[in-house]
C-alpha positions as a printed Julia matrix, in Angstrom:
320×3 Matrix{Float64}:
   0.0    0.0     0.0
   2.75   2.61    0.61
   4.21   2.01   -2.76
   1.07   2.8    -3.99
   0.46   5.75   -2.29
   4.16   6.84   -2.74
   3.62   6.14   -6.69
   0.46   8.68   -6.6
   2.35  11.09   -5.29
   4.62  11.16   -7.91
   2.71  10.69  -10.76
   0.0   13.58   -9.31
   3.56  15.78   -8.86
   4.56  15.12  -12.32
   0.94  15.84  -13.48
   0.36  19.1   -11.47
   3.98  20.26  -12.18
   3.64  20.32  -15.61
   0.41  21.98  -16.35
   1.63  24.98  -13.95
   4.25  25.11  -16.05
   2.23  25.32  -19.57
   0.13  27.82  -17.4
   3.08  29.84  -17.15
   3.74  29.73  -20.75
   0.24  31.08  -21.51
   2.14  34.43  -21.77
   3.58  33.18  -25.16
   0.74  30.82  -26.17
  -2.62  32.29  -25.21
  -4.46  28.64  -25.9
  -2.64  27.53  -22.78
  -4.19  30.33  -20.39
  -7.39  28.38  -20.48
  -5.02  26.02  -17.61
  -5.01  28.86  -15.54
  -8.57  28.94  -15.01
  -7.74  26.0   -13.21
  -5.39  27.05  -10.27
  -7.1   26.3    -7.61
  -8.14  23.16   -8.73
  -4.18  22.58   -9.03
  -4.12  24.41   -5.55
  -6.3   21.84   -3.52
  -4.98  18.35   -5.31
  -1.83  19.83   -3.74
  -2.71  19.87   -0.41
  -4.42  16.53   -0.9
  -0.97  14.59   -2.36
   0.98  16.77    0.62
  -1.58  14.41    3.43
  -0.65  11.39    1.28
   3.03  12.26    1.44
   2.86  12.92    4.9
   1.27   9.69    4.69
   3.56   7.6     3.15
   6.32   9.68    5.65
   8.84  10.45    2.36
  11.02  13.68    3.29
  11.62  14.25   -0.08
   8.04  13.66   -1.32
   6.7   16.17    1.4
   9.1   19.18    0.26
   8.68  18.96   -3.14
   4.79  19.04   -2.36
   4.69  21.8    -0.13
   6.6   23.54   -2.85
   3.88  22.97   -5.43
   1.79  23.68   -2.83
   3.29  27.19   -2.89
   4.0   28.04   -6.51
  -0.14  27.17   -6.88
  -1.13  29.74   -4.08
   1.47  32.34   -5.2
  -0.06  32.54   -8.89
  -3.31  32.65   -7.78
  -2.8   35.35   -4.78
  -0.73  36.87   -8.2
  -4.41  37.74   -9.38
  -5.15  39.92   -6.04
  -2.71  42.56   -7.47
  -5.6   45.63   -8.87
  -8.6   44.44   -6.05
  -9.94  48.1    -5.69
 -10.34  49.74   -1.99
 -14.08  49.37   -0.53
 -15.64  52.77   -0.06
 -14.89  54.03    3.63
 -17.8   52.99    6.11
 -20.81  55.03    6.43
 -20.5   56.53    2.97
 -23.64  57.34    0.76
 -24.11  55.06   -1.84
 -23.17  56.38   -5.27
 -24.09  53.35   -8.16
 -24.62  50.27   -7.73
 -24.18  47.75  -10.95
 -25.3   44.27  -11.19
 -24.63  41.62  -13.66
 -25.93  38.43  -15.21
 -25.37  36.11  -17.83
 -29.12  34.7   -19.14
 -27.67  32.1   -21.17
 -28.7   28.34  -21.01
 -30.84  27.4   -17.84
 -30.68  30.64  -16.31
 -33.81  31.32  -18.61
 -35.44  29.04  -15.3
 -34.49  31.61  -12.97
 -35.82  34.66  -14.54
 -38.01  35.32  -11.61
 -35.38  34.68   -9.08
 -32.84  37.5   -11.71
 -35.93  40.06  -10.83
 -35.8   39.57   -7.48
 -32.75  39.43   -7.05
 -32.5   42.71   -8.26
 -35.58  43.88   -6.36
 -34.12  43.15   -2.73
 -30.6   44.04   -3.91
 -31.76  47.46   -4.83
 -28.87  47.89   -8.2
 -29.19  51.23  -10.17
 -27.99  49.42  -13.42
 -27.8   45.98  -14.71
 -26.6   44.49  -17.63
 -27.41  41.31  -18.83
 -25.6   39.13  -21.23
 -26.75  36.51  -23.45
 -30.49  38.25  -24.12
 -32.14  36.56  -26.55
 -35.95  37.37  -28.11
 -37.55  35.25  -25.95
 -36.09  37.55  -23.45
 -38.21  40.27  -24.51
 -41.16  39.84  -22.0
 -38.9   39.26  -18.89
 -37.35  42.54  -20.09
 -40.34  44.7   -20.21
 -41.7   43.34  -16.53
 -39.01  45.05  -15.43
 -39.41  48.36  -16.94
 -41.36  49.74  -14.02
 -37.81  49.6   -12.08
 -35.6   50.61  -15.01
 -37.26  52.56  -17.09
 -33.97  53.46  -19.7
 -32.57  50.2   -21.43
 -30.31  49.85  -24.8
 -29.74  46.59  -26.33
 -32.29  43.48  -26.93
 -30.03  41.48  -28.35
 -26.31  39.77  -27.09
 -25.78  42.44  -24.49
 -28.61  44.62  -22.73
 -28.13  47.4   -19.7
 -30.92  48.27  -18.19
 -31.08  51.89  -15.57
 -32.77  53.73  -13.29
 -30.58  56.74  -14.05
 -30.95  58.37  -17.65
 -28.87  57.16  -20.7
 -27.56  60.14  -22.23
 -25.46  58.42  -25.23
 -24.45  54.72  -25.81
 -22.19  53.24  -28.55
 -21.2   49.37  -29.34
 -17.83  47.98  -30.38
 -17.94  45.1   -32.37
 -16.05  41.66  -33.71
 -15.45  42.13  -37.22
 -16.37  39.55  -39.72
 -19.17  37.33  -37.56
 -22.8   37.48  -37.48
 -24.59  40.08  -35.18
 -25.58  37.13  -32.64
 -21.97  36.46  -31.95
 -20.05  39.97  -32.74
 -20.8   41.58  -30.1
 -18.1   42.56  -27.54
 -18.57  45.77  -25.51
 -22.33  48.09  -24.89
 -21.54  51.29  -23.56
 -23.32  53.9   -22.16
 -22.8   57.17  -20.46
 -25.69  57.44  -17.56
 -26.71  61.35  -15.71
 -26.39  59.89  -12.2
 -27.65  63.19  -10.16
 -25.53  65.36  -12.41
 -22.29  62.99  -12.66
 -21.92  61.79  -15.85
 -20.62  57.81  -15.77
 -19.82  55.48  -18.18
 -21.0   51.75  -18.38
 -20.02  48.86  -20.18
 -21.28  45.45  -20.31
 -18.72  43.23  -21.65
 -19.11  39.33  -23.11
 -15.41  37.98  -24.3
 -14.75  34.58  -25.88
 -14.73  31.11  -24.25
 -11.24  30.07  -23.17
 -11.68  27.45  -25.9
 -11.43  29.86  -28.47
  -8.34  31.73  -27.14
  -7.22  33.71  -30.47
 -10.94  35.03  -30.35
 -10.29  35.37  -26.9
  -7.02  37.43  -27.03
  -8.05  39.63  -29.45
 -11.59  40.33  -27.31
  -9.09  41.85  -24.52
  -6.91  43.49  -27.0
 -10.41  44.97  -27.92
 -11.65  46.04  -24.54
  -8.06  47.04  -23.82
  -7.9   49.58  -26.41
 -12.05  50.84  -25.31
 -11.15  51.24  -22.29
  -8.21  53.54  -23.0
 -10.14  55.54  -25.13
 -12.32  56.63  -22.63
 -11.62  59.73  -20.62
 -14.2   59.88  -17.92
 -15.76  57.77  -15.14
 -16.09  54.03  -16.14
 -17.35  50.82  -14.69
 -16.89  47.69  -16.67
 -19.0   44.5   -15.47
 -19.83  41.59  -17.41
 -19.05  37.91  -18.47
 -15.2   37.92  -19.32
 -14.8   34.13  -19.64
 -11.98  34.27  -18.06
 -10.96  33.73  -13.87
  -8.7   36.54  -12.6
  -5.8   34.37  -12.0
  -5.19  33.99  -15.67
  -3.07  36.08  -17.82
  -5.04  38.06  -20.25
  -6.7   39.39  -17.32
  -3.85  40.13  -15.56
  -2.75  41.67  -18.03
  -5.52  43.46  -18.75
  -5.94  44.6   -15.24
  -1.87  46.12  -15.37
  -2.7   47.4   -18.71
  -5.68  49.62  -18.03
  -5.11  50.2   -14.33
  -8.56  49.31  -13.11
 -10.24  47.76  -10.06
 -11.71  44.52   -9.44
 -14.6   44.07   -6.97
 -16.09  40.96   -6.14
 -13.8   39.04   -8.07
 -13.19  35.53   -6.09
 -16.83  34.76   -5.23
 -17.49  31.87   -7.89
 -20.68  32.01   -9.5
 -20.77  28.59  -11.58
 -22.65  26.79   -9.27
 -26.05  29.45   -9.74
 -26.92  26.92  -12.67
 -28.18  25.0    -9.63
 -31.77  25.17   -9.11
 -31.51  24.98   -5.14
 -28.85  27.75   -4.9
 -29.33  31.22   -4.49
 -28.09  33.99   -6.53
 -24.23  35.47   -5.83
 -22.73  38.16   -4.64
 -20.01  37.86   -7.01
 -18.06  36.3    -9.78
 -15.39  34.52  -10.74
 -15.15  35.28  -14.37
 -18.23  37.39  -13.96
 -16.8   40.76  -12.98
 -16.71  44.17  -12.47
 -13.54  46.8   -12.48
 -12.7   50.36  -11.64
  -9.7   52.55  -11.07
  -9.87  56.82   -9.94
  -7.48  58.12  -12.11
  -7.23  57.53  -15.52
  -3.82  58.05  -18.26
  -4.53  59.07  -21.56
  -0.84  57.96  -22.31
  -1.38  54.18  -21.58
  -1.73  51.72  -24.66
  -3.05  48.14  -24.55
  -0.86  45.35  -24.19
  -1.7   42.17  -25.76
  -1.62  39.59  -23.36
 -10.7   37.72  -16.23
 -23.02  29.7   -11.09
 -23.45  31.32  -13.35
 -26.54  32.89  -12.02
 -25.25  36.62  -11.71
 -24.12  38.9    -9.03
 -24.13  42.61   -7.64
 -20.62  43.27   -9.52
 -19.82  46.93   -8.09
 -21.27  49.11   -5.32
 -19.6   52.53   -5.46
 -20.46  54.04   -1.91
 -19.06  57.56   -2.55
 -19.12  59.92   -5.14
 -16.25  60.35   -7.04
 -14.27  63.3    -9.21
 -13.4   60.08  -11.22
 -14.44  56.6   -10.83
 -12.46  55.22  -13.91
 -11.97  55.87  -16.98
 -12.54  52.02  -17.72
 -13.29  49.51  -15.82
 -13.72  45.55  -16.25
 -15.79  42.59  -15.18
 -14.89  42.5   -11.28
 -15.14  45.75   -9.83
């Protein structure tokens, strides 16, 4: 039995070692960052083959463990790096943005998405994945947000005016699957702010993928007033596109390590957060900065802003 045990050891060391390492190489080869979405997967079969180590009582076996233990913690605290500061206690609320992805069996949960929304009280929403059967559930809740853009791919809905609103596009596919970013700028008592609802590529299209970040990258840098960016960016925050992204553009992440897969399930309730559902921020903005090429499933209160800002960001991402 030991020489069993001893034997999975190695062979989950050898495993684990070697997709960290092709995670590491996603920098180079974005197909590989879809690994990285992984980590803490990686993370707790570490800690697992460390008890069987400690198991099988093999010095060697136990360092080299705890060391892969390590390297698997340190890239994902790596995507902690941008986590924007809460708003000091006590302070008025300012906007508060909420996100969710309608796409698949979430169309079961419509009523739970409303009130959701209801008890959480959010000023905006934007929804991705809104098809035309979506168009019902969409006017119920007109009452509550009376200014909307979008019926199609990506929708944001507002309780604050929408004073202009623009789209940027993927070039060369069909309208159901080319859209990227929806922007709009919203009059929140006489501050104007921009919003964006984002929907990137699937990891297993990582050209499409990379060049979706490149994309937002680029938006975002454009911009040159206050902007929140929330949405479905495919992508967890550990990985490096949005990493890079997040260096890149200097925004914020909120609410970015609350996983929100499991909201497919019927018996559990919406989110506050997202994994690869997110929202971003930053206060100061650089006109200078250029992209660099390189971040459940119910939904989730992205950002809550609790003070009014000179500048909230000039861009912002999924995971404010």
């Amino acid at each position: 039995m030991p020489k069993i045990l001893k034997a999975a050891v190695i062979a989950g060391l050898v495993l684990g070692t070697a997709l960290l390492a092709l995670g590491v190489l996603a920098r180079w080869y974005p197909a590989l960052d879809i690994i990285n979405n992984g980590l803490p997967v990686l993370a707790v079969g570490g800690i697992a083959l460390l008890a069987l180590a400690f198991a099988v009582r093999t010095r060697t076996l136990i360092t080299a463990t705890a060391a892969f233990i390590a390297v698997s913690f340190a890239l994902l605290l790596s995507g902690l790096s941008g986590a924007a500061p809460q708003a000091p206690d006590g302070a008025a609320r300012f906007l508060r943005v909420a996100t969710f992805n309608l796409w698949g069996r979430n169309d079961h949960h419509l009523n739970q998405v409303a009130a959701f929304l209801a008890e959480t009280k959010a000023d905006a929403v934007v929804l991705e994945e809104v098809r035309g059967h979506h168009k019902d559930f969409l006017e119920s809740l007109a009452g509550q947000y009376p200014y909307r853009v979008g019926d199609n791919g990506l929708a944001i809905l507002s309780k604050h005016p929408i004073v202009a609103d623009g789209l940027v596009d993927r070039g060369g596919q069909p309208f159901w699957m080319s859209r990227i970013v929806r922007w709009v700028r919203l009059d929140v008592d006489g501050t104007q702010v921009e919003l964006a609802g984002v929907h990137l590529a699937r990891p297993f299209y990582p050209d499409l993928q990379e060049a979706d970040i490149v994309a937002l990258a680029t938006f975002v840098q454009e911009r040159s007033g206050p902007l929140i960016v929330a949405g479905d960016f495919n992508m967890a925050p550990w990985t490096v596109k949005l990493k890079t992204f997040t260096k890149a553009t200097g925004l914020g992440r909120f609410n970015t390590f609350y996983p929100t897969w499991p909201m497919r399930w019927k018996s559990v309730p919406p989110s506050a957060a997202g994994a690869d559902r997110q929202c971003l921020h930053h206060e100061t903005f650089r006109q200078d900065r250029r992209p660099r090429r390189p971040e459940a499933r119910f939904g989730s209160p992205a950002c809550d802003r609790g003070h009014r800002p000179d500048r909230i960001g000039s861009a912002e991402r999924s995971q404010m």
